[in-house]
C-alpha positions in Angstrom: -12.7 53.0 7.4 -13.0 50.7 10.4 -15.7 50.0 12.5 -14.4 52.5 15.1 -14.0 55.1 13.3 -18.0 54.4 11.3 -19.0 54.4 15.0 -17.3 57.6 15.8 -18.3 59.6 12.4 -21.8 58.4 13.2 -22.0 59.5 16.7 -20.5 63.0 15.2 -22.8 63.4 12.5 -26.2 62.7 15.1 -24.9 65.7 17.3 -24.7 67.6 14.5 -27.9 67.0 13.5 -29.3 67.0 16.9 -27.2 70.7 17.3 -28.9 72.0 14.2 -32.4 70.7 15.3 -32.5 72.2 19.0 -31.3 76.1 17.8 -34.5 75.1 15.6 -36.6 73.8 19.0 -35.4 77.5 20.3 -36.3 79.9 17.4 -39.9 78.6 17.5 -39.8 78.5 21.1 -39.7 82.3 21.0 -41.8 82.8 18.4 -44.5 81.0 20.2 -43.7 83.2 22.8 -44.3 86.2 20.8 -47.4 84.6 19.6 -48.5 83.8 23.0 -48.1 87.7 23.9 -49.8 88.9 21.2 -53.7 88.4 20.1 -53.0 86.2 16.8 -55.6 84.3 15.6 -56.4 80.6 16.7 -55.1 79.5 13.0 -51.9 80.7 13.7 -51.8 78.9 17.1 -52.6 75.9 15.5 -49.9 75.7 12.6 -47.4 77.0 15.2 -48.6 73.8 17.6 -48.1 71.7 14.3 -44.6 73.0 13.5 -43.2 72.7 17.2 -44.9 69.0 16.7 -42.8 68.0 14.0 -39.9 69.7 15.1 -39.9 68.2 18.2 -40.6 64.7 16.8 -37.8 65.0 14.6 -35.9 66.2 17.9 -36.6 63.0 19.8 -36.0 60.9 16.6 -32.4 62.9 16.3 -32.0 61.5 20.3 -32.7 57.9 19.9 -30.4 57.7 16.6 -28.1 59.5 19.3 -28.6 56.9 22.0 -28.1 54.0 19.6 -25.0 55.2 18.3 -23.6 56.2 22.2 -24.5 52.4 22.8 -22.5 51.3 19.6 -19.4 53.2 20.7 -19.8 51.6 24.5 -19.9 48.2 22.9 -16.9 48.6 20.7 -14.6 50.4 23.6 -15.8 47.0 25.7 -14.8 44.3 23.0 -11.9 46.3 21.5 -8.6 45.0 22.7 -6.3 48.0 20.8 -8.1 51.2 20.4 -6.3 53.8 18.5 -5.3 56.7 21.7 -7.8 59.7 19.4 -10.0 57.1 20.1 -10.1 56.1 23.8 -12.6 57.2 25.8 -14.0 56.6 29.5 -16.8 54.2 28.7 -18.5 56.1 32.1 -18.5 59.3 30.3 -20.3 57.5 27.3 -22.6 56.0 30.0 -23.3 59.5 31.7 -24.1 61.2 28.4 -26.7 58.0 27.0 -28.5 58.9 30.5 -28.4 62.9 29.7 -29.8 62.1 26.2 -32.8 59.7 27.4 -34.0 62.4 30.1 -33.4 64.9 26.7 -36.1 62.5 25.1 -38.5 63.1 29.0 -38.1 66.4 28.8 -38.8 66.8 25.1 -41.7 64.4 25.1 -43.3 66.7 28.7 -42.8 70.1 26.9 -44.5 68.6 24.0 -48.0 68.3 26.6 -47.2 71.5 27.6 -47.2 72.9 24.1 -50.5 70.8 23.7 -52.5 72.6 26.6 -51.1 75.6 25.8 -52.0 76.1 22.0 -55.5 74.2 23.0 
């Protein structure tokens, strides 16, 4: 396996992962909001808050491995001279989608306080 097509498999496998970890983000999101509309008690508010916690950190963990491998395959499609055609890419669409997962990492990071002052 080349370089390339590491960068590639890499880049693959962290959407994946990131894929699997927001339909995660979602299904708690709803169950807080279930939680929210019923009268559960302040114990369950507080493992809830601990469980969107870590799956949120996990999240923005997920999007930084993301980011880094984005920047790996913008590196290699500027210092390759012969990329393979399954390979070639717009190195601005790369660019666009590092900027889309950093304000993924804002956003994330802000619903997190949310989640704070609203399980508080």
């Amino acid at each position: 396996m080349n370089q390339l097509e590491l960068a590639w498999d890499t880049f693959y496998f962290h959407t994946e992962q990131i894929c699997y970890q927001e339909s995660e983000y979602i299904n708690l999101t709803q169950t807080l909001h279930n939680l929210l509309l019923s009268d559960h008690q302040r114990h369950q508010r507080k493992r809830m808050k601990v469980k969107l916690h870590n799956c949120m950190d996990s999240l923005i963990i997920s999007y930084k491995k993301h980011i880094d491998a984005i920047s790996d395959l913008i590196n290699l499609n500027n210092d390759l001279v012969d990329i393979p055609e399954e390979y070639e890419i717009d190195v601005s669409h790369l660019g666009s989608l590092k900027s889309l997962t950093i304000k993924l990492i804002e956003e994330t990071i802000s619903s997190k306080e949310e989640i704070n002052n609203l399980l508080s």
